[in-house]
Backbone atoms as SQL, in Angstrom:
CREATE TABLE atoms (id INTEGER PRIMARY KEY, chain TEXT, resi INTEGER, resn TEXT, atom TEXT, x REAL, y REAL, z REAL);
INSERT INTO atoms VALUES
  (1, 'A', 1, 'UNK', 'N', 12.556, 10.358, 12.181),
  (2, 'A', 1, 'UNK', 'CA', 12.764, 10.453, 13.610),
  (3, 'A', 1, 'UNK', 'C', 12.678, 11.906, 14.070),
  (4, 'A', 2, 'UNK', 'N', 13.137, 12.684, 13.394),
  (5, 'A', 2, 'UNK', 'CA', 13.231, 14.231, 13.804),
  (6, 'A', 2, 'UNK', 'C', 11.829, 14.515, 13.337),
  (7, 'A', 3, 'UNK', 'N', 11.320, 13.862, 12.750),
  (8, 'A', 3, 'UNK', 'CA', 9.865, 14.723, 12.721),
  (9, 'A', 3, 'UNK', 'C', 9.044, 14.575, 13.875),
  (10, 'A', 4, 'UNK', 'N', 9.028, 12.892, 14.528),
  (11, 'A', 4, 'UNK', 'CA', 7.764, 12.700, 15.511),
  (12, 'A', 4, 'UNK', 'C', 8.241, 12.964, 16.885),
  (13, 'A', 5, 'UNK', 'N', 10.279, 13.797, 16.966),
  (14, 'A', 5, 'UNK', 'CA', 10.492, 14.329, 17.828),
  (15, 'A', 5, 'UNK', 'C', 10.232, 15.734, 17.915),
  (16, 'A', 6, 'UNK', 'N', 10.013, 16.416, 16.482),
  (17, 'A', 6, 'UNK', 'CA', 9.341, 17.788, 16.601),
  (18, 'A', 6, 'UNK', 'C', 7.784, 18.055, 17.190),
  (19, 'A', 7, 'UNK', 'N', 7.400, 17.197, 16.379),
  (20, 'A', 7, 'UNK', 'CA', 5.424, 16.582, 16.585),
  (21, 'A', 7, 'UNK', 'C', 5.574, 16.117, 18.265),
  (22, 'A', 8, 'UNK', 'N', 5.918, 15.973, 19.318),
  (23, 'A', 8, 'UNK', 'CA', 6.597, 15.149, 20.496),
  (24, 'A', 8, 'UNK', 'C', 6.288, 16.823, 21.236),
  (25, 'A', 9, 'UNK', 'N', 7.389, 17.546, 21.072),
  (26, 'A', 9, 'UNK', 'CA', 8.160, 19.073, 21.499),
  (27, 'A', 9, 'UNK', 'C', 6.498, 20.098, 21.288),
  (28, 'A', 10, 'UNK', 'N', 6.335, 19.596, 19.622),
  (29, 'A', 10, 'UNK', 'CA', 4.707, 20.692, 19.802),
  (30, 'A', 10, 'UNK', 'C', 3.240, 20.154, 20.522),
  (31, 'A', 11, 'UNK', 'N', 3.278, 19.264, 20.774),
  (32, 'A', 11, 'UNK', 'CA', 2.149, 18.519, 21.662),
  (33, 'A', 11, 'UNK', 'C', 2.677, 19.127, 23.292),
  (34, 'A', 12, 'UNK', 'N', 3.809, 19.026, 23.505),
  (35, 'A', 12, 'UNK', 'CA', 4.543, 19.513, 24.808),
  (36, 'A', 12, 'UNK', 'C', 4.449, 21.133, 24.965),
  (37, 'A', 13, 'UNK', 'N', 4.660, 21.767, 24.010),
  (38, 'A', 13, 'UNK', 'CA', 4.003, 23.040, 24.089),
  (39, 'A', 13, 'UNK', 'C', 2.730, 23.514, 24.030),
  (40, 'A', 14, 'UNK', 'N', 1.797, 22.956, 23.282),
  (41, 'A', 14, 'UNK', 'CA', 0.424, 23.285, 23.355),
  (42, 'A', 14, 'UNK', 'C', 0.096, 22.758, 24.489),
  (43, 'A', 15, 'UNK', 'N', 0.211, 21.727, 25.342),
  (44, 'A', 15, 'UNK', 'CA', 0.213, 21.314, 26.519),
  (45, 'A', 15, 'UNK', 'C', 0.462, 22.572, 27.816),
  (46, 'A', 16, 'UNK', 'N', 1.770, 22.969, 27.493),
  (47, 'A', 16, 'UNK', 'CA', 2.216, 23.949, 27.984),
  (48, 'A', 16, 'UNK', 'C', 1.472, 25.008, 28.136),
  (49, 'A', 17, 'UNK', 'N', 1.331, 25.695, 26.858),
  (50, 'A', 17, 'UNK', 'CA', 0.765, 26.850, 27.412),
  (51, 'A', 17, 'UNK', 'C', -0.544, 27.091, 27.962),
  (52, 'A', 18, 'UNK', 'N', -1.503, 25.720, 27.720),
  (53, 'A', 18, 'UNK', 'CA', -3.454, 25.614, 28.149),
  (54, 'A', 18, 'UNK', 'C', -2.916, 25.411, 29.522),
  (55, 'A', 19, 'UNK', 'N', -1.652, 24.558, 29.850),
  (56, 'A', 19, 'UNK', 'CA', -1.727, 24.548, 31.303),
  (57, 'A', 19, 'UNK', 'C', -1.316, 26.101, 31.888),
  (58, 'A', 20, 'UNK', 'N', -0.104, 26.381, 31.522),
  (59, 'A', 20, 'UNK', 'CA', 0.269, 27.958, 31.589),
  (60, 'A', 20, 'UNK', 'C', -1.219, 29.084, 32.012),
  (61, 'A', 21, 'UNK', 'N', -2.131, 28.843, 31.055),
  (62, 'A', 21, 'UNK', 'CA', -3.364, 29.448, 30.830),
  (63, 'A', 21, 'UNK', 'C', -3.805, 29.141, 32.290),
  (64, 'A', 22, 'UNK', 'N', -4.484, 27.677, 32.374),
  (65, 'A', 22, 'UNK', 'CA', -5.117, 27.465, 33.211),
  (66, 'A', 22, 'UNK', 'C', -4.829, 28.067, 34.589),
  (67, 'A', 23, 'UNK', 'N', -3.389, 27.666, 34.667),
  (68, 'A', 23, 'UNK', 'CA', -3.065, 28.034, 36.711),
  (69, 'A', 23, 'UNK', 'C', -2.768, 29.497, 36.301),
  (70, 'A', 24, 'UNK', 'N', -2.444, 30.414, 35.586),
  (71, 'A', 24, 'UNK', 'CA', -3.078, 31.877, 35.884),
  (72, 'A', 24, 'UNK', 'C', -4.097, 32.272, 35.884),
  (73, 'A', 25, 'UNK', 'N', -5.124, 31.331, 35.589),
  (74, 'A', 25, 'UNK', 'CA', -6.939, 32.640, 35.619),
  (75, 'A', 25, 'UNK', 'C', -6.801, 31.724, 36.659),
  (76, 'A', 26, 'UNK', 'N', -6.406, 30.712, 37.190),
  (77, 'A', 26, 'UNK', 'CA', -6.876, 30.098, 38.791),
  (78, 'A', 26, 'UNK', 'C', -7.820, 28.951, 38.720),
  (79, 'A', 27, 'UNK', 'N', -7.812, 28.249, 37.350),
  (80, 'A', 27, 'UNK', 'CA', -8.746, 27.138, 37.028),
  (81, 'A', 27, 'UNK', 'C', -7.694, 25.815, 37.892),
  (82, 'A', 28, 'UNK', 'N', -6.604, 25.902, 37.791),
  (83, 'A', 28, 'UNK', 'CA', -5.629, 25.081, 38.282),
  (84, 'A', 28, 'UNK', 'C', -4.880, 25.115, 39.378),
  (85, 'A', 29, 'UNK', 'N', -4.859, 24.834, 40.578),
  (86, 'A', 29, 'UNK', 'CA', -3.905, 25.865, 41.851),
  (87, 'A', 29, 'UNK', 'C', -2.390, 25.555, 41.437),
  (88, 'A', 30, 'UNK', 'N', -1.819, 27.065, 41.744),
  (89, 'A', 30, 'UNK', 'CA', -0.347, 27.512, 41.574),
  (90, 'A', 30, 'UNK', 'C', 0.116, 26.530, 42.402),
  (91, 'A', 31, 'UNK', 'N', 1.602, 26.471, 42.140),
  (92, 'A', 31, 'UNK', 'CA', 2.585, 25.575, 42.927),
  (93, 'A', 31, 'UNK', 'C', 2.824, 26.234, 44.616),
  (94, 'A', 32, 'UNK', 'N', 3.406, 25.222, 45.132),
  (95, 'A', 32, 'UNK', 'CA', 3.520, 25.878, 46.523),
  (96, 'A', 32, 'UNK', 'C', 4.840, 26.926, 46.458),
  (97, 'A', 33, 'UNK', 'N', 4.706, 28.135, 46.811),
  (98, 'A', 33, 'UNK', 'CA', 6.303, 28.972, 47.009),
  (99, 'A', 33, 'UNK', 'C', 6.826, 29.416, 45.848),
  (100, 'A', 34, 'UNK', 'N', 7.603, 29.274, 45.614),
  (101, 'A', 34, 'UNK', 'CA', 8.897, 29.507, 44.208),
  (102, 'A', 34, 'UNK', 'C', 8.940, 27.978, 43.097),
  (103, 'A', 35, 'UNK', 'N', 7.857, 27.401, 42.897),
  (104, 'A', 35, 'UNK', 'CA', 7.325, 26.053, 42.604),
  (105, 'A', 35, 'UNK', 'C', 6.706, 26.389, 41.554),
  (106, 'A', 36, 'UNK', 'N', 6.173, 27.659, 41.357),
  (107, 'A', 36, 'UNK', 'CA', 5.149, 27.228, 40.107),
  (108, 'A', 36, 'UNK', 'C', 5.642, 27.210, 38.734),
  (109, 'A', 37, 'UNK', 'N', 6.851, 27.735, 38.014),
  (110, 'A', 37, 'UNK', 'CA', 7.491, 26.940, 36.765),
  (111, 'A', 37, 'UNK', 'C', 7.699, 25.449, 37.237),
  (112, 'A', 38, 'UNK', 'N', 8.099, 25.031, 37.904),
  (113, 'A', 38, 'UNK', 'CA', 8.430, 23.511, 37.331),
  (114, 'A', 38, 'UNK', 'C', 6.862, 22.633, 37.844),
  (115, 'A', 39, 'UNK', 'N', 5.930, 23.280, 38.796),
  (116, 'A', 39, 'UNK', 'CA', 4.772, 22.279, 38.558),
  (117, 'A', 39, 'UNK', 'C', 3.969, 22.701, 37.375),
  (118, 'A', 40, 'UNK', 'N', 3.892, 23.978, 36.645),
  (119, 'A', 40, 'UNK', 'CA', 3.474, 24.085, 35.368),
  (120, 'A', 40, 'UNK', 'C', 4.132, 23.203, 34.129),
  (121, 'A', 41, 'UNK', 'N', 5.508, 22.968, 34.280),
  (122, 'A', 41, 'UNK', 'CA', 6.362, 22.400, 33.457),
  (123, 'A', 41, 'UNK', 'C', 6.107, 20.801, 33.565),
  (124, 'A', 42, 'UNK', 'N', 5.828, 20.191, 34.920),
  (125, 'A', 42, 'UNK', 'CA', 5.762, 18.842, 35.560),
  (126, 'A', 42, 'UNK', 'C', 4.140, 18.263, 35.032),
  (127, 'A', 43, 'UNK', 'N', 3.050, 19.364, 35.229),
  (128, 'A', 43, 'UNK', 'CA', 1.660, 18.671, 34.368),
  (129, 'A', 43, 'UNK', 'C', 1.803, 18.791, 33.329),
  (130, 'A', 44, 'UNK', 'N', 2.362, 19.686, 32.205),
  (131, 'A', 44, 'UNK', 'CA', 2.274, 20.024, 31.383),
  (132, 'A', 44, 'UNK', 'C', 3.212, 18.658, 30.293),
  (133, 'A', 45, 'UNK', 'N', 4.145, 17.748, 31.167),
  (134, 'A', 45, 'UNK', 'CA', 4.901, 16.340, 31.184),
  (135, 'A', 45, 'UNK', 'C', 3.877, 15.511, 31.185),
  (136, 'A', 46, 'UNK', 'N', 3.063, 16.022, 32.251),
  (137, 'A', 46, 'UNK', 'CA', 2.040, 14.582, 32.672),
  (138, 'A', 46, 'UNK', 'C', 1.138, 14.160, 31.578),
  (139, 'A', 47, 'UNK', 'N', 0.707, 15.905, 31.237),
  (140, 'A', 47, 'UNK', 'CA', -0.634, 15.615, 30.158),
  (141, 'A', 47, 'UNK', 'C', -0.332, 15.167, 28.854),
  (142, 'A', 48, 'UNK', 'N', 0.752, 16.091, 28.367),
  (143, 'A', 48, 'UNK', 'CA', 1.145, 15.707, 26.994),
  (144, 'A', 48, 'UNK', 'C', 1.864, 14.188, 26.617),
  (145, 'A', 49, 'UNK', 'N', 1.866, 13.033, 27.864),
  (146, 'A', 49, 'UNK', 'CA', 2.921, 11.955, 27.501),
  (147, 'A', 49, 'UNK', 'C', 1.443, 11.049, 26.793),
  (148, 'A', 50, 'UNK', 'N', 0.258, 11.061, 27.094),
  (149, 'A', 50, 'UNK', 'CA', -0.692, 10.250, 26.725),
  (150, 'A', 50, 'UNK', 'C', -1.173, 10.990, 25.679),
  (151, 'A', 51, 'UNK', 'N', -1.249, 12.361, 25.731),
  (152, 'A', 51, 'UNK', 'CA', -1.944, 12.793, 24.225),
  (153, 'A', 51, 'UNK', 'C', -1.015, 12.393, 23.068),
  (154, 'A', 52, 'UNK', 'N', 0.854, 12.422, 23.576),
  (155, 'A', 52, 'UNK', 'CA', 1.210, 12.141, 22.230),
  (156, 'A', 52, 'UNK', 'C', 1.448, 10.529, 22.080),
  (157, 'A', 53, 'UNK', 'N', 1.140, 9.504, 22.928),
  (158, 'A', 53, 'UNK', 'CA', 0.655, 8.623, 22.919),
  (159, 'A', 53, 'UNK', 'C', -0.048, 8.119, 21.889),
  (160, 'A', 54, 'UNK', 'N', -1.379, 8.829, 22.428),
  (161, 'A', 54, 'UNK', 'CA', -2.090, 8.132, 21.156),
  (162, 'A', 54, 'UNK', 'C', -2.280, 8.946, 19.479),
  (163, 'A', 55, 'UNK', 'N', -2.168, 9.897, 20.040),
  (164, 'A', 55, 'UNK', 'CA', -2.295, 11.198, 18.689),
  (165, 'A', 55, 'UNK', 'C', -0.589, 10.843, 18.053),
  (166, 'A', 56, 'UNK', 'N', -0.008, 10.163, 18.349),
  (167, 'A', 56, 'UNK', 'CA', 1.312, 10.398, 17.040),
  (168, 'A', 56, 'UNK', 'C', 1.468, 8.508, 16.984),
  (169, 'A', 57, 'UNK', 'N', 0.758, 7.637, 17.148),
  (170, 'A', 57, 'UNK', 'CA', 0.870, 6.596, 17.455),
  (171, 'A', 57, 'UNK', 'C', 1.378, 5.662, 15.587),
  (172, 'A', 58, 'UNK', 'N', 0.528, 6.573, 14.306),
  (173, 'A', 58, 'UNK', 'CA', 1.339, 6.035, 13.031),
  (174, 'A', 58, 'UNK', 'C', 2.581, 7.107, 12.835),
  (175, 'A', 59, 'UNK', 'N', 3.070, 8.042, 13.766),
  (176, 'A', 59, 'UNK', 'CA', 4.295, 8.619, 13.276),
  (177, 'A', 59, 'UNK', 'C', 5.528, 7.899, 14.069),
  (178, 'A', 60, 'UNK', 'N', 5.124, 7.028, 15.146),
  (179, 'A', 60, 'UNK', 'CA', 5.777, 6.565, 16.157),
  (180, 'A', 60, 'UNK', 'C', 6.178, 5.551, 15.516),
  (181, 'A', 61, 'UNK', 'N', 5.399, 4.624, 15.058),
  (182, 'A', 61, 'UNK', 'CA', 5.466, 3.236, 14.398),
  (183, 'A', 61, 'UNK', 'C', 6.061, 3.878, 13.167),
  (184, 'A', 62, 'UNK', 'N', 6.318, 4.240, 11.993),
  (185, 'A', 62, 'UNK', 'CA', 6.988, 4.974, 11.401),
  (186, 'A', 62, 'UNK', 'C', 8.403, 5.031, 11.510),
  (187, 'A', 63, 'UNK', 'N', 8.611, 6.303, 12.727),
  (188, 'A', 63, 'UNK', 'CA', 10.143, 6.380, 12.909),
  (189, 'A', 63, 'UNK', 'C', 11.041, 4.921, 14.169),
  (190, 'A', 64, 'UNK', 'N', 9.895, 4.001, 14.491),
  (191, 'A', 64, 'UNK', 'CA', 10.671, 3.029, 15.034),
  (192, 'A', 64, 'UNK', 'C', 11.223, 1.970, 13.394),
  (193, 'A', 65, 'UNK', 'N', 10.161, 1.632, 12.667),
  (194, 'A', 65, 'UNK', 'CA', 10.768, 0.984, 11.235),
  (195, 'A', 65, 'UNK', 'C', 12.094, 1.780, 11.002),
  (196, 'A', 66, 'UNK', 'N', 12.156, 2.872, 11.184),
  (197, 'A', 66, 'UNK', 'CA', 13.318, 3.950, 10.427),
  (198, 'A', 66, 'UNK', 'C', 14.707, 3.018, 11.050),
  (199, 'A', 67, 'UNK', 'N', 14.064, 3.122, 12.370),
  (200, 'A', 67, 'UNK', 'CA', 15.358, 2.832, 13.413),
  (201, 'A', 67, 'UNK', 'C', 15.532, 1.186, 13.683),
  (202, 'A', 68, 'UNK', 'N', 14.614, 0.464, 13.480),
  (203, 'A', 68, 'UNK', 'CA', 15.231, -0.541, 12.889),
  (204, 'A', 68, 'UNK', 'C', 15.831, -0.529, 11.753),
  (205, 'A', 69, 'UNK', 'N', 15.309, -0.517, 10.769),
  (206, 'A', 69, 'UNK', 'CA', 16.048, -0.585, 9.271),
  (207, 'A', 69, 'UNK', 'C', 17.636, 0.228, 9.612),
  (208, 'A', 70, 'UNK', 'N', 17.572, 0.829, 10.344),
  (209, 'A', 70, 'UNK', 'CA', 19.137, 1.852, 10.470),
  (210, 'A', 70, 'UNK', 'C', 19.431, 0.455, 11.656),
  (211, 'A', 71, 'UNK', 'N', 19.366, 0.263, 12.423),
  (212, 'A', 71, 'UNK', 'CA', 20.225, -0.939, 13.614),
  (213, 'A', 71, 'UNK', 'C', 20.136, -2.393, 12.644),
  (214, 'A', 72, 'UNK', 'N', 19.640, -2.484, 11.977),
  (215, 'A', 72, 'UNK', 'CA', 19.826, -3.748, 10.775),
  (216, 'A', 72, 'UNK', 'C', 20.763, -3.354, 9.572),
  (217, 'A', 73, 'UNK', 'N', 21.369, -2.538, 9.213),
  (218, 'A', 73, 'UNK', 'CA', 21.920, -2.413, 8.436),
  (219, 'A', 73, 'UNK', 'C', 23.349, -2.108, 9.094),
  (220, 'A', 74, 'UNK', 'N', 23.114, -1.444, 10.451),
  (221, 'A', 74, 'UNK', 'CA', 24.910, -1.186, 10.997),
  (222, 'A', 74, 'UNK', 'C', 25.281, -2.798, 11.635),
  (223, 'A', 75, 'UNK', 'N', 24.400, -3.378, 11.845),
  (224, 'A', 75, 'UNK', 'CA', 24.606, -5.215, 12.139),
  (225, 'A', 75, 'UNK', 'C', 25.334, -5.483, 10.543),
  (226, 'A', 76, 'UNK', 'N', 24.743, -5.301, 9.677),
  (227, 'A', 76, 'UNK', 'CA', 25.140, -6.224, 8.693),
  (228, 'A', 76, 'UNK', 'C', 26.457, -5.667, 8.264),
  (229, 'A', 77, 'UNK', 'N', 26.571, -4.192, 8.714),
  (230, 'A', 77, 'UNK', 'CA', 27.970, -3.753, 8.118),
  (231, 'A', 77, 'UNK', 'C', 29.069, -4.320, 9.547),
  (232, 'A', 78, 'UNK', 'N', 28.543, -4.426, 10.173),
  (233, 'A', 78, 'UNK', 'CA', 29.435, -5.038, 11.355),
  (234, 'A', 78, 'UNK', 'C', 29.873, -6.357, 11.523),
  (235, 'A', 79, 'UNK', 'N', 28.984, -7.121, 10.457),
  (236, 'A', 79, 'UNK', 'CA', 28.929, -8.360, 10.346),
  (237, 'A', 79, 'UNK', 'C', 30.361, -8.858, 9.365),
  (238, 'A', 80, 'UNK', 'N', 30.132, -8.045, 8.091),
  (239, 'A', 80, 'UNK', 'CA', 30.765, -7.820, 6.826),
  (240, 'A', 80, 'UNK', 'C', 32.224, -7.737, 7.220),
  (241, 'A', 81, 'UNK', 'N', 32.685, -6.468, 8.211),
  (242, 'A', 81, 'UNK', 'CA', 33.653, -5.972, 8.610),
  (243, 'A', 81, 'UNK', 'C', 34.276, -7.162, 9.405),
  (244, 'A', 82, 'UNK', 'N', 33.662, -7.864, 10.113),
  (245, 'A', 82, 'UNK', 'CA', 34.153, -8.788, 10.915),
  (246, 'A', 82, 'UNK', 'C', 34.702, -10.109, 10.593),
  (247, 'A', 83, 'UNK', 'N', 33.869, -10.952, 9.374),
  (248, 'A', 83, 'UNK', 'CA', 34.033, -11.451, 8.608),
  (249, 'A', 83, 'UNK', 'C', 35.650, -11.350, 7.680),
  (250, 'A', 84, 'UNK', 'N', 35.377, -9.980, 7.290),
  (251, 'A', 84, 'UNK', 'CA', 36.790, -9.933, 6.670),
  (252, 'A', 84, 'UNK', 'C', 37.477, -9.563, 7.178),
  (253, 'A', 85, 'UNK', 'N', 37.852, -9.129, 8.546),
  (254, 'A', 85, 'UNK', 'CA', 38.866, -9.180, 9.564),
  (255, 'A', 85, 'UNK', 'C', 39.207, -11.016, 9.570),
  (256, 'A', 86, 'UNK', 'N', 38.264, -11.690, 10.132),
  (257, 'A', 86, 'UNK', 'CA', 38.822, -13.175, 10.145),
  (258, 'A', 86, 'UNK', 'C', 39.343, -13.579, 9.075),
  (259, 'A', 87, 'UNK', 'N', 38.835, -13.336, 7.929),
  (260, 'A', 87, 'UNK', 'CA', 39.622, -13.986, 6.371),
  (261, 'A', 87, 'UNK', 'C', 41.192, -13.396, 6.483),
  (262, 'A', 88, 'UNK', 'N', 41.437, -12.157, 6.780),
  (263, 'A', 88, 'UNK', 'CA', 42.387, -11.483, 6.956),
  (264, 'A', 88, 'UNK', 'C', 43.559, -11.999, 7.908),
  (265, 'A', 89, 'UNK', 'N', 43.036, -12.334, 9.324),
  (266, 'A', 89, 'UNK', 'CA', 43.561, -13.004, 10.005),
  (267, 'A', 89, 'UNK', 'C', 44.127, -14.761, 9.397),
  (268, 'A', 90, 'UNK', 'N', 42.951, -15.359, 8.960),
  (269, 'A', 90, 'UNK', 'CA', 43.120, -16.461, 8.708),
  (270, 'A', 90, 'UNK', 'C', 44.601, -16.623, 6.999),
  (271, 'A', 91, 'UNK', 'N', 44.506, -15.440, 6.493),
  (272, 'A', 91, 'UNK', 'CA', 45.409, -15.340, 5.611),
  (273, 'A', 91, 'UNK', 'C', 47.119, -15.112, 5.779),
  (274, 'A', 92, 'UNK', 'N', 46.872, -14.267, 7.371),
  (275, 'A', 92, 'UNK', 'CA', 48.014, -13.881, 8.018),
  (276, 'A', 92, 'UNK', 'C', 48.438, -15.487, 8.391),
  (277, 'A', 93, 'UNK', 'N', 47.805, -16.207, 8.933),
  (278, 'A', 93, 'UNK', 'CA', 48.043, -17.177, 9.899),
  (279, 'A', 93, 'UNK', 'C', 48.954, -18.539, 8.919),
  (280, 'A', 94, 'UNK', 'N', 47.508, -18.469, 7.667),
  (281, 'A', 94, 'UNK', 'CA', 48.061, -19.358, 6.437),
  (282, 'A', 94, 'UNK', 'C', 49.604, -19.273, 5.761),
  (283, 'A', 95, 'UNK', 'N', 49.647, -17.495, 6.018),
  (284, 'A', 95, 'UNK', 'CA', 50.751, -17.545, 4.822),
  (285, 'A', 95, 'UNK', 'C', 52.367, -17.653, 6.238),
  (286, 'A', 96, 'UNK', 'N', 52.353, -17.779, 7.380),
  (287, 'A', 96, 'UNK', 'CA', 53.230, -17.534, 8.075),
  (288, 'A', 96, 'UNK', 'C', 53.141, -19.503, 8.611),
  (289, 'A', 97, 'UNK', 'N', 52.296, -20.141, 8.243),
  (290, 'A', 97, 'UNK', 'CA', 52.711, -21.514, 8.477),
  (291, 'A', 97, 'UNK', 'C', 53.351, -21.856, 7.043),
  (292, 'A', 98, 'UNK', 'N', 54.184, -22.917, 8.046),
  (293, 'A', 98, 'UNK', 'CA', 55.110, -23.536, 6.689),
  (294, 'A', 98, 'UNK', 'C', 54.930, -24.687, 6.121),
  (295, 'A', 99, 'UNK', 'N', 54.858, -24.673, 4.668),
  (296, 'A', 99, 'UNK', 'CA', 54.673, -25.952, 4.057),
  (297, 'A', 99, 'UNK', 'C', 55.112, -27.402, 4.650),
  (298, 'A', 100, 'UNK', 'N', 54.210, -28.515, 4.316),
  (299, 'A', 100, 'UNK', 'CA', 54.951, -29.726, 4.926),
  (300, 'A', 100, 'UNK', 'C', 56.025, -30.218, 3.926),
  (301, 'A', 101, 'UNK', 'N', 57.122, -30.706, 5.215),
  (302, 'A', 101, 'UNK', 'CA', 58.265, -30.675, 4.607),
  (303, 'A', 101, 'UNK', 'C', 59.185, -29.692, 4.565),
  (304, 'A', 102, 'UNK', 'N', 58.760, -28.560, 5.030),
  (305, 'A', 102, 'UNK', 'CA', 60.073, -27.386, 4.749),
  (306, 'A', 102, 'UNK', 'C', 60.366, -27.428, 6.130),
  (307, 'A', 103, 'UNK', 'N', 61.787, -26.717, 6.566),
  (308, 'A', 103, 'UNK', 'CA', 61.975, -26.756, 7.999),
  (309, 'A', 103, 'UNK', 'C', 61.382, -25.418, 8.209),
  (310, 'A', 104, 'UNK', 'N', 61.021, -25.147, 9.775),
  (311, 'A', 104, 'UNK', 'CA', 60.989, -23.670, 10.118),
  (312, 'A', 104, 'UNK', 'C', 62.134, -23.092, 10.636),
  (313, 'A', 105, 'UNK', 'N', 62.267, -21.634, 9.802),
  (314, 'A', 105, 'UNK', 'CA', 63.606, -20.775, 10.515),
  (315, 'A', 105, 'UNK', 'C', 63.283, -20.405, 11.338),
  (316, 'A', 106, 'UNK', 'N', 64.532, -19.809, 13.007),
  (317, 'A', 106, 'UNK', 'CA', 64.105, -19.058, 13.717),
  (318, 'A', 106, 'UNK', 'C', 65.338, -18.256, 13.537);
């Protein structure tokens, strides 16, 4: 997972800086006013969401298996845990009823 979020971050920077590049020689027009970091920052979002799209598409499929196999295994430990909470309960419950035939104290 931390890898195809690093691979994610460097597609977002090389993105970055060709756009960076571009709207200073003037291939790209600057933002309006006090605008131009975040519309450099805002294409530089736009372009890189489809390049890493398709360019990280077996690292993607990859770290989603990861993250299933990790949400399937905290199910089964949740499962386990729960399970023997009820046996637990059901042992509490067993050993505090009283045999037939005995009276109950209060």
């Amino acid at each position: 997972m931390l890898r195809y979020t690093l691979m994610r971050l460097g597609v977002f920077a090389g993105c970055l800086v060709v756009v960076w590049g571009l709207v200073y020689s003037g291939v790209v027009p600057r933002g309006l006013g006090d605008s131009n970091i975040m519309w450099i920052l805002l294409l530089s979002l736009v372009i890189s969401a489809p390049i890493s799209f398709v360019v990280l598409r077996k690292e993607r499929d990859r770290a989603s298996v990861h993250v299933v196999q990790r949400v399937d295994r905290m199910k089964a430990n949740l499962e386990a845990n729960k399970s023997q909470e009820d046996a637990t309960i059901d042992e509490a419950a067993h050993a505090q009823t009283p045999a037939p035939g005995q009276a109950q104290t209060s």
